[in-house]
PDB file of N, CA, C, O and CB in Angstrom:
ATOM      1  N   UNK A   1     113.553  90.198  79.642  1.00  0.00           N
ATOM      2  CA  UNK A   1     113.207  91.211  80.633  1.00  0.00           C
ATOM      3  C   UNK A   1     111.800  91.763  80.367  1.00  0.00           C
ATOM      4  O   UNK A   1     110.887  91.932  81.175  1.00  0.00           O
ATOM      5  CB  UNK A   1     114.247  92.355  80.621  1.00  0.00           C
ATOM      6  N   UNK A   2     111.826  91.936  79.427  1.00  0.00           N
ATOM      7  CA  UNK A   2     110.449  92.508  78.662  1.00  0.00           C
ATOM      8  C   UNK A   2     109.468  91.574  79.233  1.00  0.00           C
ATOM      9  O   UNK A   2     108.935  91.980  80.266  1.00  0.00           O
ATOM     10  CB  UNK A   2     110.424  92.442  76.843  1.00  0.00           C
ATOM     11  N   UNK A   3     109.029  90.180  78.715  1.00  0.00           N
ATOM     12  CA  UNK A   3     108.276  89.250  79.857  1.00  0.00           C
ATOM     13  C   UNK A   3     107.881  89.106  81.000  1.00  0.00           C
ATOM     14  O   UNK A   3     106.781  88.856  81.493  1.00  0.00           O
ATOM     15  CB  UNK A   3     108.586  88.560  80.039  1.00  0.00           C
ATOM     16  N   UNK A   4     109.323  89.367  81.570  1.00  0.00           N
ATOM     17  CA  UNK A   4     108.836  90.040  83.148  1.00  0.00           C
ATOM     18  C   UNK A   4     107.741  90.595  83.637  1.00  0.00           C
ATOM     19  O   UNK A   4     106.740  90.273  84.279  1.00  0.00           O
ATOM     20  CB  UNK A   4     109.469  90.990  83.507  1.00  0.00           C
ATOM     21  N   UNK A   5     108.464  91.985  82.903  1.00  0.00           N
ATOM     22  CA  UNK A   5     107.961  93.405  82.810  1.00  0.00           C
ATOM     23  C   UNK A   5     105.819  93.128  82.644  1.00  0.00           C
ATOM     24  O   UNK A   5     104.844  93.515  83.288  1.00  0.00           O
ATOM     25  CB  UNK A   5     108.985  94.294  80.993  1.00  0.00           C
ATOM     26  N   UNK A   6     105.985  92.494  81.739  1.00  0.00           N
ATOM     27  CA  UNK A   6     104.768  92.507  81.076  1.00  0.00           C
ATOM     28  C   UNK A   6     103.949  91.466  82.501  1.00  0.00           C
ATOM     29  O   UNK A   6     102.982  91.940  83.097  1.00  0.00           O
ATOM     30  CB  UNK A   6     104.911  91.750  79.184  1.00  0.00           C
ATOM     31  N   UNK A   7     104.364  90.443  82.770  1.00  0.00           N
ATOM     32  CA  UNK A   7     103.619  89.182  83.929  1.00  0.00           C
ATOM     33  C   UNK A   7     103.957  90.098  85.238  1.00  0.00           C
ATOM     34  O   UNK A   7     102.897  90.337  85.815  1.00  0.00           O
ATOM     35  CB  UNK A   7     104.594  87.172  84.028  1.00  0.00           C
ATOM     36  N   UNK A   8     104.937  90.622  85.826  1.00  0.00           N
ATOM     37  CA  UNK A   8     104.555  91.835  86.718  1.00  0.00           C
ATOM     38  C   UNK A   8     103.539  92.474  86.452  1.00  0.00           C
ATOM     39  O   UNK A   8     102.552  92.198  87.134  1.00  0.00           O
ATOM     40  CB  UNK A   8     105.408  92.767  86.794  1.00  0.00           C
ATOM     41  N   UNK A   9     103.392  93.562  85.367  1.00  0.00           N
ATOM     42  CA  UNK A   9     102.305  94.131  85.317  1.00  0.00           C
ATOM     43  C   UNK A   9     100.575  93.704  85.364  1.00  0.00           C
ATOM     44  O   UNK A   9      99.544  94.267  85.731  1.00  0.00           O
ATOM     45  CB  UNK A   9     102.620  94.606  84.420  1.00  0.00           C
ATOM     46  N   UNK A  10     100.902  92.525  84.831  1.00  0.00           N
ATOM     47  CA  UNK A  10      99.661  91.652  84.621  1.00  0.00           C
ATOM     48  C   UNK A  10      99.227  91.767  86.087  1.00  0.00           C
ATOM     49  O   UNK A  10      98.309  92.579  86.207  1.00  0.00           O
ATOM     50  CB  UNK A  10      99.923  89.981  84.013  1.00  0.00           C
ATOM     51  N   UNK A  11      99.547  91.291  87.048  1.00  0.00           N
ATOM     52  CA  UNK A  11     100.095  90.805  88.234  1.00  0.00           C
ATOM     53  C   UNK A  11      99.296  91.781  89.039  1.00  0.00           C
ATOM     54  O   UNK A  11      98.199  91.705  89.594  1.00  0.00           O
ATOM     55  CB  UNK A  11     101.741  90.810  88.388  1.00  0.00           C
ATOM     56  N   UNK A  12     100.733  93.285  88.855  1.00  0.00           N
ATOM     57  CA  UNK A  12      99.690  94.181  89.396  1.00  0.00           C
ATOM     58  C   UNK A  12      98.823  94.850  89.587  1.00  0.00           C
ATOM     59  O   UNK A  12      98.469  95.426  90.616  1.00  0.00           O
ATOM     60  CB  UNK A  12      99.679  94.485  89.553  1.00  0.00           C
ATOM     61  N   UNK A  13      98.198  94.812  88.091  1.00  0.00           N
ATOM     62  CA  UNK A  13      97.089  95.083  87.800  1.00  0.00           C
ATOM     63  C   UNK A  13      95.667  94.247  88.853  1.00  0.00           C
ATOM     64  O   UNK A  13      94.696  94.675  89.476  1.00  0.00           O
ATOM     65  CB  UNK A  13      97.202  94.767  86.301  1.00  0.00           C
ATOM     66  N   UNK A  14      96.150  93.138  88.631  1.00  0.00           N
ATOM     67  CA  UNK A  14      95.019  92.591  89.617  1.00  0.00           C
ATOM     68  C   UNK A  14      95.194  92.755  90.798  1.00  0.00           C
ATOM     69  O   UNK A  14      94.192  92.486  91.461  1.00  0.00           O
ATOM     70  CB  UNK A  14      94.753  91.313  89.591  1.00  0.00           C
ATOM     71  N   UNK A  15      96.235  93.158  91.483  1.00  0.00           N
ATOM     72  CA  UNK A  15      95.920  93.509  92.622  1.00  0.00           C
ATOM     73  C   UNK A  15      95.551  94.908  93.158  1.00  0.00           C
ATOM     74  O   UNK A  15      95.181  95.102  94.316  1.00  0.00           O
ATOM     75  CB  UNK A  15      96.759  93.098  93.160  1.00  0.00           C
ATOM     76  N   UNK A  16      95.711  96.086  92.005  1.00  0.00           N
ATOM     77  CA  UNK A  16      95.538  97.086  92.084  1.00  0.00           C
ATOM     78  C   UNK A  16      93.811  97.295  91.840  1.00  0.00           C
ATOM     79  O   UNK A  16      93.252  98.233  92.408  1.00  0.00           O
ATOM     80  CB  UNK A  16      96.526  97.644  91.275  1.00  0.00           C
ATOM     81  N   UNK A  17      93.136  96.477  91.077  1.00  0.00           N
ATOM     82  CA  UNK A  17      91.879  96.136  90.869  1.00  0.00           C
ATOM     83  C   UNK A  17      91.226  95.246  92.343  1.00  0.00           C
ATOM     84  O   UNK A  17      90.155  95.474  92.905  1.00  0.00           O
ATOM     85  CB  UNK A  17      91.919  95.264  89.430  1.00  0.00           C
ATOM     86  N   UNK A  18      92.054  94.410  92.636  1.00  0.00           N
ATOM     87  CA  UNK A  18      91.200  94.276  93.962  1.00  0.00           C
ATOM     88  C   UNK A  18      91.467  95.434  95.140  1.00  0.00           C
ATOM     89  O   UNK A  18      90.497  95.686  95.855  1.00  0.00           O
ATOM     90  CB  UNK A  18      91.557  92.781  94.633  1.00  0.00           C
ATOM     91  N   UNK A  19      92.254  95.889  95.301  1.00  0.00           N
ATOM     92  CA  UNK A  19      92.513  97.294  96.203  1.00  0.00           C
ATOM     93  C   UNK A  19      91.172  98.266  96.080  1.00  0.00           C
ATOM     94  O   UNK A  19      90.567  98.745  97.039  1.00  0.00           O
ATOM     95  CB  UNK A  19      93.996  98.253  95.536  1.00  0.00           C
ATOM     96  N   UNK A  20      90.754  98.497  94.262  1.00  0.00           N
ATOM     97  CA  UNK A  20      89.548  99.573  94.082  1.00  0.00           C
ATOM     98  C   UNK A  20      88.073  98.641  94.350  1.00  0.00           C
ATOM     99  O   UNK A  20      87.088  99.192  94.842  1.00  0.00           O
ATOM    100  CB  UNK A  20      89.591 100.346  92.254  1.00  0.00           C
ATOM    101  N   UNK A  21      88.063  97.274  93.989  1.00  0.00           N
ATOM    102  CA  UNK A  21      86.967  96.649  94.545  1.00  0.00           C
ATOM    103  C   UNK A  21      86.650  96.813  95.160  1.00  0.00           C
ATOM    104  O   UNK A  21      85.462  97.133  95.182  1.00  0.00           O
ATOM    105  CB  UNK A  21      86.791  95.916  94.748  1.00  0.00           C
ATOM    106  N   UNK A  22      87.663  96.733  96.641  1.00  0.00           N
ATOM    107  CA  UNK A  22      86.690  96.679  97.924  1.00  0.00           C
ATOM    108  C   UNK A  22      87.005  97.939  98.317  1.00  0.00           C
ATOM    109  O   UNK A  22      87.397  98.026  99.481  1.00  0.00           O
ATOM    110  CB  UNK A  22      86.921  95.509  99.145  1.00  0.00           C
ATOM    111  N   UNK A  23      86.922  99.376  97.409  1.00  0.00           N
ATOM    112  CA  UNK A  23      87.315  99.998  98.093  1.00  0.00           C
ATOM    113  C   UNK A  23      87.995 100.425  99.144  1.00  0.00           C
ATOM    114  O   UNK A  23      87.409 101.168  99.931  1.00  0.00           O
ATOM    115  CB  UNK A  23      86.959 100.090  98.062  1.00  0.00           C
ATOM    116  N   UNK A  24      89.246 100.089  99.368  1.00  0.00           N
ATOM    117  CA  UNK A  24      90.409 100.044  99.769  1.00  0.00           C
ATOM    118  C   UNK A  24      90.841 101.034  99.880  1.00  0.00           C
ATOM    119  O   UNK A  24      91.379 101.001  98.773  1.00  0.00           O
ATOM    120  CB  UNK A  24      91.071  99.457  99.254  1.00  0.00           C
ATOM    121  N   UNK A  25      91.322 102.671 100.530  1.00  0.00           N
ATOM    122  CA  UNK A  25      92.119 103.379 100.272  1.00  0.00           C
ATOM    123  C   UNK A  25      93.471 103.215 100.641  1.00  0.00           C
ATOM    124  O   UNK A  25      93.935 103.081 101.774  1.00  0.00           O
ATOM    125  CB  UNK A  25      91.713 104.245 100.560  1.00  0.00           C
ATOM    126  N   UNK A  26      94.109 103.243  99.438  1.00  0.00           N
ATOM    127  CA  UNK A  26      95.468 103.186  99.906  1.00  0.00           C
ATOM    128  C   UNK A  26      96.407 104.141 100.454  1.00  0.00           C
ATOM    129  O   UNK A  26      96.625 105.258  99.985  1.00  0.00           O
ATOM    130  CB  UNK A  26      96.012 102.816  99.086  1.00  0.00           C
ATOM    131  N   UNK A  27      97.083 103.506 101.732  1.00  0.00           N
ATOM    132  CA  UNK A  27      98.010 104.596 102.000  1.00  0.00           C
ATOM    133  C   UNK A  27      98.935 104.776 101.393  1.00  0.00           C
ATOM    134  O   UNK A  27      99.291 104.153 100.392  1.00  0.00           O
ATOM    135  CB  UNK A  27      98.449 104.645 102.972  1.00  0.00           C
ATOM    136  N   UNK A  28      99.723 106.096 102.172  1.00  0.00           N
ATOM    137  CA  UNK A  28     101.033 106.404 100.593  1.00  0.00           C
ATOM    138  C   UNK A  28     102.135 105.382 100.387  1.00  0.00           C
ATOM    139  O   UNK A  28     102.894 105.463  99.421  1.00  0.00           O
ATOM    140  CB  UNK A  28     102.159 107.987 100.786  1.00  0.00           C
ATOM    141  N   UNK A  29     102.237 104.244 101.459  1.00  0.00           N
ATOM    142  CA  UNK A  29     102.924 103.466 101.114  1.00  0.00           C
ATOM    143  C   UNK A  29     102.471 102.496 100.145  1.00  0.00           C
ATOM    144  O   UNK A  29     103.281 102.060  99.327  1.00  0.00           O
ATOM    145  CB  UNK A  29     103.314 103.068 102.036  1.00  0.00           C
ATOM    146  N   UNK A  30     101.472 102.175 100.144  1.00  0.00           N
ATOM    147  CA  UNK A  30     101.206 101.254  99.497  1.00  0.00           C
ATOM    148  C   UNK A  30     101.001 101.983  97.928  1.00  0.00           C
ATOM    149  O   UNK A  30     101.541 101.308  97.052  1.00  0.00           O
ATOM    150  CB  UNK A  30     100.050 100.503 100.202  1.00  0.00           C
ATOM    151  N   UNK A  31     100.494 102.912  97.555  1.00  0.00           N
ATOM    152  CA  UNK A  31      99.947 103.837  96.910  1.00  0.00           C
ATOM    153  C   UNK A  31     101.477 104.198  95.869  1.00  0.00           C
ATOM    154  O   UNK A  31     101.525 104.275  94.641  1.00  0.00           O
ATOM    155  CB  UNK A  31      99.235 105.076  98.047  1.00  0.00           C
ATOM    156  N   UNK A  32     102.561 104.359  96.826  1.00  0.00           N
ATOM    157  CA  UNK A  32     104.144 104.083  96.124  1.00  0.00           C
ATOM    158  C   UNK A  32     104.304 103.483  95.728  1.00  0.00           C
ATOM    159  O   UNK A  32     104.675 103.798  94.598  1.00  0.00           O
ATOM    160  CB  UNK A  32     105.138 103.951  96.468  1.00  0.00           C
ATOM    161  N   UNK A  33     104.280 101.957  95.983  1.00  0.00           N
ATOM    162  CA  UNK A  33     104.531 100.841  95.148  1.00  0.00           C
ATOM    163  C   UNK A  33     103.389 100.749  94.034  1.00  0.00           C
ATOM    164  O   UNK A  33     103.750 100.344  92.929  1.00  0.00           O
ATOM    165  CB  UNK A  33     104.611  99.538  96.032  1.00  0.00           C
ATOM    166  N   UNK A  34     102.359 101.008  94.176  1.00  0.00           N
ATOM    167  CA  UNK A  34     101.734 100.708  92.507  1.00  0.00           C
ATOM    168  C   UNK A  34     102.300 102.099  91.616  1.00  0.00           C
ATOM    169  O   UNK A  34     101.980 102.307  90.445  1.00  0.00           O
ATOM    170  CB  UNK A  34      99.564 100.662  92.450  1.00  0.00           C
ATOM    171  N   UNK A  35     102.898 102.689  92.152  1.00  0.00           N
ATOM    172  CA  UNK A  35     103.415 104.437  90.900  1.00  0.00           C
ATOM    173  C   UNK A  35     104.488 103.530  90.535  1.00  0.00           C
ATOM    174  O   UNK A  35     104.779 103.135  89.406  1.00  0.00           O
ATOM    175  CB  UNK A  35     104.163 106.594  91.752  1.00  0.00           C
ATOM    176  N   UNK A  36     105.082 103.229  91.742  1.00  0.00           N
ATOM    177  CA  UNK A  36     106.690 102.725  91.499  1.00  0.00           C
ATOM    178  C   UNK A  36     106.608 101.282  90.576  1.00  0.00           C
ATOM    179  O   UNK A  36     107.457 101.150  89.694  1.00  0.00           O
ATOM    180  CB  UNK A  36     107.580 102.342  93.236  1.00  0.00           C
ATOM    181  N   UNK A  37     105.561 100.169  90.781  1.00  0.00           N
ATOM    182  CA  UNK A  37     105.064  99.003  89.938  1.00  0.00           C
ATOM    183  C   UNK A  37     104.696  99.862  88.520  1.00  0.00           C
ATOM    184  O   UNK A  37     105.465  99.603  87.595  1.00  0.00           O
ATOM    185  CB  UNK A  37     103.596  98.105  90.726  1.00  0.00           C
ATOM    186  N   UNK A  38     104.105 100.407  88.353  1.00  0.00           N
ATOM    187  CA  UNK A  38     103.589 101.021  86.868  1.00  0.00           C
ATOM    188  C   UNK A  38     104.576 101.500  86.313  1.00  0.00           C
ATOM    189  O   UNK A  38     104.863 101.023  85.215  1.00  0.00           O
ATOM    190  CB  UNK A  38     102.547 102.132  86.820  1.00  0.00           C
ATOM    191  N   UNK A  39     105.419 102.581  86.863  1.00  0.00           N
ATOM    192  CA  UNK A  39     106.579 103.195  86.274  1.00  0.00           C
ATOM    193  C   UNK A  39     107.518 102.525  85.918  1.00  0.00           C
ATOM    194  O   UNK A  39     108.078 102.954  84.909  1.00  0.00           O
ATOM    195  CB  UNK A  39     107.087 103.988  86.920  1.00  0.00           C
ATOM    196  N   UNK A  40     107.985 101.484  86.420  1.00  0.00           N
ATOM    197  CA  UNK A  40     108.881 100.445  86.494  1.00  0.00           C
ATOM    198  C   UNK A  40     108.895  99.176  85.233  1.00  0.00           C
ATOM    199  O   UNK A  40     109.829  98.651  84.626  1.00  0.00           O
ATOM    200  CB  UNK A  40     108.564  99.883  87.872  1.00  0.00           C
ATOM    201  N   UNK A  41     107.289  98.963  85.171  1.00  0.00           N
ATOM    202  CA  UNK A  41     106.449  98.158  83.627  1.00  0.00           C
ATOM    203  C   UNK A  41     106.323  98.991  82.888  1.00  0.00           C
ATOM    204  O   UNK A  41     105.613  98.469  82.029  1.00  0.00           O
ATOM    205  CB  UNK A  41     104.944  97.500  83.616  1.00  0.00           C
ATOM    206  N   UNK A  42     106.544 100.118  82.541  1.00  0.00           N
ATOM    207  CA  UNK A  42     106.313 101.192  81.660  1.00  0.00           C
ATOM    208  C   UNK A  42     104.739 101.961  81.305  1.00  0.00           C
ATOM    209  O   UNK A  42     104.573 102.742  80.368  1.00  0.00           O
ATOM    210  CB  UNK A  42     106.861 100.626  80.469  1.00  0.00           C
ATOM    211  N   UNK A  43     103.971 101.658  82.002  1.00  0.00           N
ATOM    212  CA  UNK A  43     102.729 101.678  82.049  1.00  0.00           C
ATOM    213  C   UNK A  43     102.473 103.263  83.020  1.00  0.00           C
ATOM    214  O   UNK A  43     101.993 103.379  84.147  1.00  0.00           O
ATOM    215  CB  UNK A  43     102.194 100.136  82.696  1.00  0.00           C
ATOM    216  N   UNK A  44     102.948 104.240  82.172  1.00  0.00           N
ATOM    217  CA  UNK A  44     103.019 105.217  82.638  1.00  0.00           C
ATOM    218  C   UNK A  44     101.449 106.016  82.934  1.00  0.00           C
ATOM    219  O   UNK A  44     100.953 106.229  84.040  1.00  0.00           O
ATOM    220  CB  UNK A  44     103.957 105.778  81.815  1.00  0.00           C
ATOM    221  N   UNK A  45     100.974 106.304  81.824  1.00  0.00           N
ATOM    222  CA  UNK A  45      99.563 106.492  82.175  1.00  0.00           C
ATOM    223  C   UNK A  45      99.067 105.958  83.414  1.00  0.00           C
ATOM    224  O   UNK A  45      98.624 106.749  84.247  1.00  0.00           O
ATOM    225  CB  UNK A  45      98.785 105.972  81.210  1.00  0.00           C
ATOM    226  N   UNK A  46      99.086 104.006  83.787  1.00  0.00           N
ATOM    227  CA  UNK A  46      98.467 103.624  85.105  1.00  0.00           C
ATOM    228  C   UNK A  46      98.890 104.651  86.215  1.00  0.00           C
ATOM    229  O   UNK A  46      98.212 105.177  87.098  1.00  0.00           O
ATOM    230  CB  UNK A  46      98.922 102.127  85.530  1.00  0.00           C
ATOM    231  N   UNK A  47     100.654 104.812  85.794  1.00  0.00           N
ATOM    232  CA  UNK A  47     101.326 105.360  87.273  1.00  0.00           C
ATOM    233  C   UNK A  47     100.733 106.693  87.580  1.00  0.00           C
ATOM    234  O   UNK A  47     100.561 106.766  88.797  1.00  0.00           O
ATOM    235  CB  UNK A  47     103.079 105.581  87.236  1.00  0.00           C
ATOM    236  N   UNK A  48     100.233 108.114  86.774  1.00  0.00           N
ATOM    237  CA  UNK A  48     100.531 108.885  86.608  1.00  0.00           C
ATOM    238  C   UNK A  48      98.847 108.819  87.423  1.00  0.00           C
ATOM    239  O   UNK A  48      98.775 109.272  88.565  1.00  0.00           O
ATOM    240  CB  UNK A  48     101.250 109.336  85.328  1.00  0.00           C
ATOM    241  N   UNK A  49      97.855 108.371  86.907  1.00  0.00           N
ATOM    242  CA  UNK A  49      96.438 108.053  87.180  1.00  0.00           C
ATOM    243  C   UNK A  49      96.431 107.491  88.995  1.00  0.00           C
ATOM    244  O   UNK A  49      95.525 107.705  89.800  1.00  0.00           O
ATOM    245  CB  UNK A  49      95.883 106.679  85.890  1.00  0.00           C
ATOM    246  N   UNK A  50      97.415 106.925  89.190  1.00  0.00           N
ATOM    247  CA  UNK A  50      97.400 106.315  90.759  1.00  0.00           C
ATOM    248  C   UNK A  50      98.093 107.598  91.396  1.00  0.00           C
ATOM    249  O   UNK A  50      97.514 107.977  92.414  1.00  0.00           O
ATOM    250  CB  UNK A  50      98.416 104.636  91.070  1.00  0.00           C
ATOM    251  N   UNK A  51      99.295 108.413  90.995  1.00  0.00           N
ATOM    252  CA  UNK A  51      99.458 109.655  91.789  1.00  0.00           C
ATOM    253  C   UNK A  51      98.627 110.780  91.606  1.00  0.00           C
ATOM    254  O   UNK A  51      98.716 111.816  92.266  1.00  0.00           O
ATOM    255  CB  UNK A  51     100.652 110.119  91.631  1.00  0.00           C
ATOM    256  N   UNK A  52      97.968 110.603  90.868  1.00  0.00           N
ATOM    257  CA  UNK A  52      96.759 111.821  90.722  1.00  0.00           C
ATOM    258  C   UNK A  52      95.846 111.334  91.647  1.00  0.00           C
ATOM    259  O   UNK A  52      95.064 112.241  91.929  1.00  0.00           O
ATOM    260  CB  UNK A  52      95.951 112.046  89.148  1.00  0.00           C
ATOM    261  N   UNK A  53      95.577 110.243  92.283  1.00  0.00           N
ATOM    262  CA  UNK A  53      94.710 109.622  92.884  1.00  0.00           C
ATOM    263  C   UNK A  53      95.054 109.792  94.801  1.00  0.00           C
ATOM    264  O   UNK A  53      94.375 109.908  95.821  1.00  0.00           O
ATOM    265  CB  UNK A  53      94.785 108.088  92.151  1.00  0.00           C
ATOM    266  N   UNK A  54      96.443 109.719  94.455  1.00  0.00           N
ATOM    267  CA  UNK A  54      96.951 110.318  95.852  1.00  0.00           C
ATOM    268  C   UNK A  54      96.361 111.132  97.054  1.00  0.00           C
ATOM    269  O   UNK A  54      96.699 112.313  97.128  1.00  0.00           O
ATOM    270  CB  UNK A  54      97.803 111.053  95.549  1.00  0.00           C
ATOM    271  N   UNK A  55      95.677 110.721  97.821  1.00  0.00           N
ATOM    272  CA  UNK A  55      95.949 111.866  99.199  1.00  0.00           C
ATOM    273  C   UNK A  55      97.097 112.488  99.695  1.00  0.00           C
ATOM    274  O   UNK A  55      97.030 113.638 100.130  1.00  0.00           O
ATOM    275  CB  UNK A  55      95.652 111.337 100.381  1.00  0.00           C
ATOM    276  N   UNK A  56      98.289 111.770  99.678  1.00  0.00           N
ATOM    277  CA  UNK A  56      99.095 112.157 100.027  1.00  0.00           C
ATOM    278  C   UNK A  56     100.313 111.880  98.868  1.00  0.00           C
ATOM    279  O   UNK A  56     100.443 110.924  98.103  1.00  0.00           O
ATOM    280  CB  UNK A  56      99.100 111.733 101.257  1.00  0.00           C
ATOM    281  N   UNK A  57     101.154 113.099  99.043  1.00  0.00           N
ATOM    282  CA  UNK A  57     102.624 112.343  98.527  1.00  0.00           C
ATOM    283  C   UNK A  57     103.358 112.984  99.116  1.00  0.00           C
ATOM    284  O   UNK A  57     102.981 113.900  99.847  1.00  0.00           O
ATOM    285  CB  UNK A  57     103.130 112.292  97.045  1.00  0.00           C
ATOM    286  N   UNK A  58     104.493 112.683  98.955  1.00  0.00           N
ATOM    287  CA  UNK A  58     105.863 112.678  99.340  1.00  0.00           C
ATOM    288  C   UNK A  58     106.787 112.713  97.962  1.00  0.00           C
ATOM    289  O   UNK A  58     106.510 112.769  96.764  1.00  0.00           O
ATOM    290  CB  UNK A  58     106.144 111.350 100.274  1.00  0.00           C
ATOM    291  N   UNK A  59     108.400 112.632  98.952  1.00  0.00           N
ATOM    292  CA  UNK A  59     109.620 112.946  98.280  1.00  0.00           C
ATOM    293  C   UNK A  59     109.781 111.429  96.941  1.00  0.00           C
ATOM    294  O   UNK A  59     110.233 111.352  95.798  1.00  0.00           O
ATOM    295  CB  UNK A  59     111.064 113.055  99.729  1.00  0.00           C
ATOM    296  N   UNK A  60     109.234 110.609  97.754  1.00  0.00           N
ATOM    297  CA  UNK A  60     108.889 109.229  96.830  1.00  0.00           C
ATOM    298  C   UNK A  60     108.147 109.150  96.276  1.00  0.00           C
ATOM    299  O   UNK A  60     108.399 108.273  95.451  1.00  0.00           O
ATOM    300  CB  UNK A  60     108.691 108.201  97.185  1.00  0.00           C
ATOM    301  N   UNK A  61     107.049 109.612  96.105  1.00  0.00           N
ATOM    302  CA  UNK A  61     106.074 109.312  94.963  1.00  0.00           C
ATOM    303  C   UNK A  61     106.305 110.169  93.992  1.00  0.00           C
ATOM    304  O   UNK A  61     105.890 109.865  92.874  1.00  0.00           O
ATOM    305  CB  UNK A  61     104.656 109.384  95.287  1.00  0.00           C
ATOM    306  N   UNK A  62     107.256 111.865  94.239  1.00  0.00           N
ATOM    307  CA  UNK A  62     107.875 112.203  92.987  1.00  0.00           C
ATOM    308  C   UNK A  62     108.765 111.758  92.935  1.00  0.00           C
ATOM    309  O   UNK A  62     108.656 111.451  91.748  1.00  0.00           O
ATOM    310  CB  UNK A  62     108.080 113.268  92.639  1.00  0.00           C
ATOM    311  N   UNK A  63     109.922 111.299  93.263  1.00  0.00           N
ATOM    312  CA  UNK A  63     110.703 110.875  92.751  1.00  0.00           C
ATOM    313  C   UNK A  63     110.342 109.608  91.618  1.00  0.00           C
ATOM    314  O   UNK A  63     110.863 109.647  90.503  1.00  0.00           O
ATOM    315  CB  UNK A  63     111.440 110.696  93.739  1.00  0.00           C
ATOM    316  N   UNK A  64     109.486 108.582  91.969  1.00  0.00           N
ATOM    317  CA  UNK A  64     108.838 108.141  91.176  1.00  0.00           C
ATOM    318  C   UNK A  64     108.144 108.327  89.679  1.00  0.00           C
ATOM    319  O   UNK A  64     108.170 107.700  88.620  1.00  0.00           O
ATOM    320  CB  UNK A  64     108.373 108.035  91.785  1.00  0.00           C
ATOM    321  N   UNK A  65     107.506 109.547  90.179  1.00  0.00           N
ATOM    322  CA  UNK A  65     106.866 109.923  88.844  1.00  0.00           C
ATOM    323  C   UNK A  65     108.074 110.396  87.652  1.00  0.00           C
ATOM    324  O   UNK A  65     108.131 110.250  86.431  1.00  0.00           O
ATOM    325  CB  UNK A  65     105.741 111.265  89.171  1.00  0.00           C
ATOM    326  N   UNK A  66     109.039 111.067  88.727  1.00  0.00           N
ATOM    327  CA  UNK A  66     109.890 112.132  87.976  1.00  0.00           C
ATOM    328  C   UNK A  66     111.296 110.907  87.144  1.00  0.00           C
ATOM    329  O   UNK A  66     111.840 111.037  86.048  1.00  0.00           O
ATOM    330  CB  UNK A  66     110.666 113.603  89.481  1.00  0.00           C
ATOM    331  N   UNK A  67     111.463 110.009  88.006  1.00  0.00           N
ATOM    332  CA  UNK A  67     112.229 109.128  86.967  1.00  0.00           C
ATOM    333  C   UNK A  67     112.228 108.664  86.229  1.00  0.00           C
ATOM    334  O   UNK A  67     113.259 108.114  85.844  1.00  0.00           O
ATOM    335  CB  UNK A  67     112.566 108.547  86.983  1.00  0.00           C
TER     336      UNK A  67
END
């Protein structure tokens, strides 16, 4: 599981890096799934750094943070 965990993250990291390349703002949906991708790989710092980054949140992006 751990493997996974780790080639997910790999994963989303690069796509979370091409999102800030082209300057991309993400909406809160999309913006959920990388809290919810980070939180999920344990890569809490990333998650915590992408909801601080937030324009918007919602009942999901804390719930996210908060689980």
């Amino acid at each position: 599981q751990r493997c996974i965990n780790m080639k997910a993250l790999a994963v989303g990291k690069q796509i979370h890096v091409h999102i800030l390349k082209h300057r991309f703002i993400p909406n809160i949906v999309l913006a959920n799934h990388l809290v919810n991708m980070y939180v999920r790989c344990g890569s809490l710092v990333d998650a915590r750094r992408v909801f601080d980054e937030m324009h918007e949140r919602n009942v999901i992006s804390w719930t996210a943070m908060i689980s």
